[in-house]
LUMPAGU-139548 format. One line per field, with one value per residue (C-alpha): residue number from 1; residue in three letters; chain; x, y, z. Coordinates in nm, 2 decimals, padded with zeros to 4 digits. Each point is the difference from the previous one (the first is absolute). Last residue first. Example, Ala and Ser with C-alpha at 12.3 -4.5 7.8 and 13.67 -1.06 7.14 Angstrom:
2
num [2  1]
residuo [SER  ALA]
cadena [A  A]
east [01.37  -00.14]
north [-00.11  -00.34]
up [00.71  00.07]
# end
This chain:
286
num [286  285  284  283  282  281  280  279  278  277  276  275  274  273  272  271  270  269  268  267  266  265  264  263  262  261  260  259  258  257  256  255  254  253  252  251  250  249  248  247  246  245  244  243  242  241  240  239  238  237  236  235  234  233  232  231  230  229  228  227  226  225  224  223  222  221  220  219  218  217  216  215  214  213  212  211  210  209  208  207  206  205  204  203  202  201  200  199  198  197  196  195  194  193  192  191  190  189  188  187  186  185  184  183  182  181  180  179  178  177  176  175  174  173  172  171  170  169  168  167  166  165  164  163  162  161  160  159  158  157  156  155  154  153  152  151  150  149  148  147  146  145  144  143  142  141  140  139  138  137  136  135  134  133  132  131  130  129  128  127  126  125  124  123  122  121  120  119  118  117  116  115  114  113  112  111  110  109  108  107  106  105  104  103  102  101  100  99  98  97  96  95  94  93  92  91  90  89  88  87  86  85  84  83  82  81  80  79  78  77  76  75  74  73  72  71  70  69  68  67  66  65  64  63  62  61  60  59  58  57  56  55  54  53  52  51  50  49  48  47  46  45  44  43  42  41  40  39  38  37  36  35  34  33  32  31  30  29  28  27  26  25  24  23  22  21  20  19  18  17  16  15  14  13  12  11  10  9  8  7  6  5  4  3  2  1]
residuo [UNK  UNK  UNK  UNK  UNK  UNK  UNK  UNK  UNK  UNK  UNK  UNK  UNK  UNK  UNK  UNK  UNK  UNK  UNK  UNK  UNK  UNK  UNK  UNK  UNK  UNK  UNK  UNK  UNK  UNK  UNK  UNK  UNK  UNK  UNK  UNK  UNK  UNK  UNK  UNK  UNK  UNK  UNK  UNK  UNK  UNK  UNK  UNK  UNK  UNK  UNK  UNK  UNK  UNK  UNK  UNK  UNK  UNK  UNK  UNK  UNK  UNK  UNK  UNK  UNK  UNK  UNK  UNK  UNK  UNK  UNK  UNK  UNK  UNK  UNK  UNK  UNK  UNK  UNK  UNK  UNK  UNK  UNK  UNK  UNK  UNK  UNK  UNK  UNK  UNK  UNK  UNK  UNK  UNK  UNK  UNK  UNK  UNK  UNK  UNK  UNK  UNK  UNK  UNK  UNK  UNK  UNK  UNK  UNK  UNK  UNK  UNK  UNK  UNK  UNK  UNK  UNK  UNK  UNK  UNK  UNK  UNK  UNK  UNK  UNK  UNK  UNK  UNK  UNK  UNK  UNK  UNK  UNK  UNK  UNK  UNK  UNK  UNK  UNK  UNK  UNK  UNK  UNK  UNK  UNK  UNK  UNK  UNK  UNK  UNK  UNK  UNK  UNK  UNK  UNK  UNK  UNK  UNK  UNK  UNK  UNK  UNK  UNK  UNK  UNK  UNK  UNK  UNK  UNK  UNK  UNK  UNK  UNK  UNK  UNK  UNK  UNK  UNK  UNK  UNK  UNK  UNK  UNK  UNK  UNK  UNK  UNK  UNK  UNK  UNK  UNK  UNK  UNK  UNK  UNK  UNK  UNK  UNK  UNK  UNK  UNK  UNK  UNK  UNK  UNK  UNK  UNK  UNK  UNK  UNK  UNK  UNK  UNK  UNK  UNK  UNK  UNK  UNK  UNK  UNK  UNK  UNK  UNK  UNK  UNK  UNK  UNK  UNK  UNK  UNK  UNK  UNK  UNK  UNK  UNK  UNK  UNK  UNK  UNK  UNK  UNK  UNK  UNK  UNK  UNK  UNK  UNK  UNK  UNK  UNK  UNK  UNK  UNK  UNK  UNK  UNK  UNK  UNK  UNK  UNK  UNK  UNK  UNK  UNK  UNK  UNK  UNK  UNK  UNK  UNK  UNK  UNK  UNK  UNK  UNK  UNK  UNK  UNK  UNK  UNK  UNK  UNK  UNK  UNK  UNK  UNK]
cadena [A  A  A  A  A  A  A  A  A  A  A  A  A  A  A  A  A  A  A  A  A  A  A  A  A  A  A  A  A  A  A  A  A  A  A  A  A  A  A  A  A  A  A  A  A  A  A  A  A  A  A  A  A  A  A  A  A  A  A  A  A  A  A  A  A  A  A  A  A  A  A  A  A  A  A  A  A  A  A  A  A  A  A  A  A  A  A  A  A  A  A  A  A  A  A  A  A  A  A  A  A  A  A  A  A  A  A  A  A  A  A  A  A  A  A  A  A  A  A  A  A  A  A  A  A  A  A  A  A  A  A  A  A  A  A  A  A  A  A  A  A  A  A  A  A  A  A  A  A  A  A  A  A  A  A  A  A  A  A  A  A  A  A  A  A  A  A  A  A  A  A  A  A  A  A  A  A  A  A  A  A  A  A  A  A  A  A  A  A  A  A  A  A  A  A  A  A  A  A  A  A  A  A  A  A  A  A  A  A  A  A  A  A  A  A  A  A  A  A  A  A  A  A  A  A  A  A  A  A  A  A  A  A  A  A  A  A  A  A  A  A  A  A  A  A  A  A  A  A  A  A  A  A  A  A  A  A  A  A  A  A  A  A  A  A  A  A  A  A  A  A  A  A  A  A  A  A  A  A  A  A  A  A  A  A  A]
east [01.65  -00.36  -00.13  -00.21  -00.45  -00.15  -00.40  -00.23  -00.37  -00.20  -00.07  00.38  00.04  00.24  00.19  -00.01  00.16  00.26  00.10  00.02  00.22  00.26  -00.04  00.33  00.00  00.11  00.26  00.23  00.31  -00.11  -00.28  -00.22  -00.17  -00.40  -00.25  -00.36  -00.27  -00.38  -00.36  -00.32  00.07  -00.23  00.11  00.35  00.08  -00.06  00.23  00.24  00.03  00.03  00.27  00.20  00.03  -00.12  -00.04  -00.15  00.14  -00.28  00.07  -00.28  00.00  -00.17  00.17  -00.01  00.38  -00.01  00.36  00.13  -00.14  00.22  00.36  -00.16  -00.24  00.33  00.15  -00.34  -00.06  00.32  -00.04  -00.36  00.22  00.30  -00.28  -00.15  00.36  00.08  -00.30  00.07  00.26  00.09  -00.23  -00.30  00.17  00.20  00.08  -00.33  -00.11  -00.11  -00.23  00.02  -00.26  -00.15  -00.34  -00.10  -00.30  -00.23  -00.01  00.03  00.22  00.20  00.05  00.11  00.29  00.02  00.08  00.22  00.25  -00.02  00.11  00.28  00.12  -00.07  00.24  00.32  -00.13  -00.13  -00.35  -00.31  -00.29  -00.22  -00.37  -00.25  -00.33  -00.34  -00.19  -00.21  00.30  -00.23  00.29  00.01  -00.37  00.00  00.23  00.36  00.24  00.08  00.37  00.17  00.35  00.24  00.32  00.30  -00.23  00.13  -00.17  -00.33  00.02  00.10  -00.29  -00.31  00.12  00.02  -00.34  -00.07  -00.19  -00.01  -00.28  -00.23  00.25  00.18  -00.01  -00.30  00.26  00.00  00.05  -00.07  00.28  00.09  00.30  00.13  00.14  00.06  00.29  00.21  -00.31  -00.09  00.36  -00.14  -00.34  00.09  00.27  -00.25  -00.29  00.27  -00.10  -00.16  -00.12  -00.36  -00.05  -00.27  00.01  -00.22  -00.05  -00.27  -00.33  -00.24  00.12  -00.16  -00.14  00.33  00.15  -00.21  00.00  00.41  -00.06  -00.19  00.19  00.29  -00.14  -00.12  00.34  00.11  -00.25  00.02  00.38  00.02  -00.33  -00.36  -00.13  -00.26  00.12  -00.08  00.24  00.31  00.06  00.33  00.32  00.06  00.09  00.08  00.37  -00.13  -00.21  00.31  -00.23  -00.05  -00.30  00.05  -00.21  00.18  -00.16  00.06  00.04  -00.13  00.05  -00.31  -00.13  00.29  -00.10  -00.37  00.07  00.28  -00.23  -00.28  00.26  00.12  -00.31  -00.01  00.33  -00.16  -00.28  00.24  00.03  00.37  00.05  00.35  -00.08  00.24  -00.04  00.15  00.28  -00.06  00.05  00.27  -00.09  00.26]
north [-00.93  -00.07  00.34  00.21  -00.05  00.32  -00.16  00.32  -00.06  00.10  00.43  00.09  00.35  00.02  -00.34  00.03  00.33  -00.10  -00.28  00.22  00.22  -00.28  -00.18  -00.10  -00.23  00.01  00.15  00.21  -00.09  -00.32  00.03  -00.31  -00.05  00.10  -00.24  00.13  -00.23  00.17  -00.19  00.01  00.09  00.25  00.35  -00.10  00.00  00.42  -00.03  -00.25  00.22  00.34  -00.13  -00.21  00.32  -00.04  -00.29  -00.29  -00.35  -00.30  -00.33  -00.22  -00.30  -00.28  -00.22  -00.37  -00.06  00.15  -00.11  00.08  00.31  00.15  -00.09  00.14  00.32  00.25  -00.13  00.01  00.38  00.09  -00.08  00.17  00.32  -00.08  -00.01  00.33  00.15  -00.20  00.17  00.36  00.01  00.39  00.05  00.07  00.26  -00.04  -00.20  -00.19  -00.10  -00.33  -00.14  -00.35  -00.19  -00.36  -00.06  -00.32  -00.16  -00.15  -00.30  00.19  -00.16  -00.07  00.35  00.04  -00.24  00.12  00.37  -00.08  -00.19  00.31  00.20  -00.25  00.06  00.39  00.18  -00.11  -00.06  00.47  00.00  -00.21  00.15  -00.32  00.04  -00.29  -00.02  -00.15  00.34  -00.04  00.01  00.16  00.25  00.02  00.07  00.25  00.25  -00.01  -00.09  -00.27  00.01  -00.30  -00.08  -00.28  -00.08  00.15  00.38  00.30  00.17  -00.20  00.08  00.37  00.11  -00.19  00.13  00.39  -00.07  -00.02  00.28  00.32  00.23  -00.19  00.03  -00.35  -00.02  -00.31  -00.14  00.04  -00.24  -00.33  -00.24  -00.38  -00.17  -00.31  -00.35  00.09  -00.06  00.29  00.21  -00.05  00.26  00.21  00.08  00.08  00.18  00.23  00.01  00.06  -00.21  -00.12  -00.26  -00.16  -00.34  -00.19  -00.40  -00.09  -00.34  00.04  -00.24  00.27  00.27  00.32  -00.04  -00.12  00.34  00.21  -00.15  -00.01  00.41  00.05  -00.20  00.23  00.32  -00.07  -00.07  00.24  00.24  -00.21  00.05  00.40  00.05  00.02  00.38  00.21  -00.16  -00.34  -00.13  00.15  00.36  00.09  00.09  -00.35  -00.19  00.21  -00.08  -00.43  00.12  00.00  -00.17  -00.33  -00.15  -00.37  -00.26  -00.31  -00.24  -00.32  -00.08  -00.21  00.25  00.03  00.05  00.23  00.23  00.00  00.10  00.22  00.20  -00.01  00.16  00.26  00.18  -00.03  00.22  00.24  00.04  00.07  -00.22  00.01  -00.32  -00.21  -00.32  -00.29  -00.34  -00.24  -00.21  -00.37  -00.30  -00.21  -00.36  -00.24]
up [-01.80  -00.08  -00.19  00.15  -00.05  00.03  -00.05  -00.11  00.09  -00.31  -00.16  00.02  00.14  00.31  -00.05  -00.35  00.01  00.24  -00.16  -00.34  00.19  00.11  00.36  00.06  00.33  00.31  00.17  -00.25  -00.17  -00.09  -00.22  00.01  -00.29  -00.07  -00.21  -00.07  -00.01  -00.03  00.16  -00.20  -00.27  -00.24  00.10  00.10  -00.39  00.00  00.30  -00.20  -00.33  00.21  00.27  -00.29  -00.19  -00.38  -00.28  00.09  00.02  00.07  00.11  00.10  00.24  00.09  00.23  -00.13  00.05  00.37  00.17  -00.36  -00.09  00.25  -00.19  -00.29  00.11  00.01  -00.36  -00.15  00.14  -00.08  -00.36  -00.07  00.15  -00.27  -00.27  00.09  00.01  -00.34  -00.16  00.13  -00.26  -00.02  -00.30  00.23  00.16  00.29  00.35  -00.07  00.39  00.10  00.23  00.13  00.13  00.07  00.07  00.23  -00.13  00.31  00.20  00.32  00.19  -00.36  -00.10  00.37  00.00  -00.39  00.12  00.30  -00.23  -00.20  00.28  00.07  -00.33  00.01  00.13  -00.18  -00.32  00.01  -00.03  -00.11  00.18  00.04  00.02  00.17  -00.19  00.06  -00.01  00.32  00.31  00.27  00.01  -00.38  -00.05  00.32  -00.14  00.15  00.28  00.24  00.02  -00.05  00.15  -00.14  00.21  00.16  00.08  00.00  -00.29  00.05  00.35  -00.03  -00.26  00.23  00.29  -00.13  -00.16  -00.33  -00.22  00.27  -00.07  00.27  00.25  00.15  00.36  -00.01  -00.25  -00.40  -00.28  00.25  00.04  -00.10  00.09  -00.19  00.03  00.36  00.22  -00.09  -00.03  00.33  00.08  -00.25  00.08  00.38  -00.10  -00.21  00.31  00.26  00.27  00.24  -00.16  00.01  -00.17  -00.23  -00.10  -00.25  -00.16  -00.27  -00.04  00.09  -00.26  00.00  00.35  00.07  -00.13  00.21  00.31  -00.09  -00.02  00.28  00.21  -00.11  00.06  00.32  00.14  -00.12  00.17  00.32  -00.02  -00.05  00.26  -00.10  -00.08  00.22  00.32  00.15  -00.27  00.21  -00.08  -00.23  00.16  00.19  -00.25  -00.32  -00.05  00.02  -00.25  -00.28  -00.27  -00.18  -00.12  -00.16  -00.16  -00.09  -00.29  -00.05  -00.29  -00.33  -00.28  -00.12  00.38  00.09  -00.27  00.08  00.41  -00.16  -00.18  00.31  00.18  -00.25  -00.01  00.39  -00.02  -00.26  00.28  00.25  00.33  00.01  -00.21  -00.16  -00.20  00.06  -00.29  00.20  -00.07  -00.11  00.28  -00.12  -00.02  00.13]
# end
């Protein structure tokens, strides 16, 4: 029997950033062949009754989310007219909302900043706890035009730490294969010394890991293109200076077990904040 595929489950709150990532995931789900589930979740239900009815001067907790979703799926089948879209209202709160779909979604996709969210801040509260939270791969819709709109034909891996980033690089074909584009493998390195310390078998060890990590994935997609690059300096510097001309950015995160969650490290965190294409958190499969 045919097993229906998850959906692809964008989150909205009637932002412009959220509408951003509507039409992303409207394209997204398309390449990949999903359904796509459009959802706006808020606490209203604590607001019934305290605000005035949509006679008044603003439209009542439901009416308003309920608004903001048809306006969004309106939005996204004009964008794509052939795409199965299913949309819900929950009441409830927005970053449990995420997660719990999550679980049954092949990824969640989020807007950088909420209709809450201040101008000066660089990702949104929501945005930051889902994709740290979160079982399975979130994307936050993020960056210059060009690598929103997806123009430069490039999907970046950040190779990390073996134990983060085989399933992320599993995620990076999948996508470098939608898309039909070359997917750009990274891994920085840093000389511990001077010169005459033997940086050489550091750069070489990093051009190692990234042929040990793309392996095993290279074989569900045997005529991926890829390119490997190693670059000296910080991972966060080298792959937000590489952000600039991809079009969507990989980063694998592990569990961590004594916290809920996930371990989102500082250059995570600075990608996530700063990176100039969407930013896909992808954790590793247990």
């Amino acid at each position: 029997m045919r097993t229906m595929p998850l959906p692809l489950v964008v989150g909205v709150d009637g932002s412009e950033d959220g509408l951003l990532a509507v039409d992303w995931a409207a394209d997204e789900a398309v390449r990949l062949g999903l359904p796509l589930r459009i959802v706006h979740a808020s606490l209203w239900e604590r607001y019934e009754g305290r605000l005035p009815s949509p006679s008044g001067e603003r439209p009542a907790p439901r009416v308003m989310a309920e608004h903001i979703v048809a306006s969004a799926a309106e939005r996204a089948g004009r964008r794509a007219p052939d795409l199965e879209i299913h949309a819900a209202v929950l009441a409830e709160d927005p970053v449990a909302a995420l997660l719990a779909e999550g679980d049954n979604a092949t990824a969640v996709v989020t807007g950088s900043r909420g209709r809450g969210g201040l101008k000066s801040l660089l990702l949104g509260s929501v945005a930051l706890a889902v994709a740290g939270r979160a079982n399975g791969p979130v994307i936050v819709v993020r960056g210059d035009t060009a690598g929103i709109e997806g123009t430069h034909d490039r999907v970046l891996l950040g190779v990390g730490e073996p134990g983060a980033a085989a399933t992320a690089a599993r995620f990076a074909l999948r996508e470098a294969a939608a898309r039909r584009c070359v997917l750009d493998a990274v891994r920085a390195w840093r000389r511990p010394g001077a010169p005459a310390a033997g940086g050489r078998d550091d750069e070489d060890e990093a051009a190692a890991a990234i042929d040990a990590l793309l392996r095993p994935a290279l074989a569900e997609h045997p005529d991926a293109r890829v390119s490997r690059t190693v670059l000296e300096g910080p991972p966060g510097k080298v792959l937000l200076h590489r952000s600039a001309a991809a079009d969507l950015l990989v980063l694998g995160v592990r569990r961590d077990h004594r916290r809920h969650g996930l371990r989102l490290g500082r250059v995570t965190h600075l990608l996530l904040h700063h990176a100039l294409c969407p930013v896909a958190v992808v954790p590793r499969l247990p």
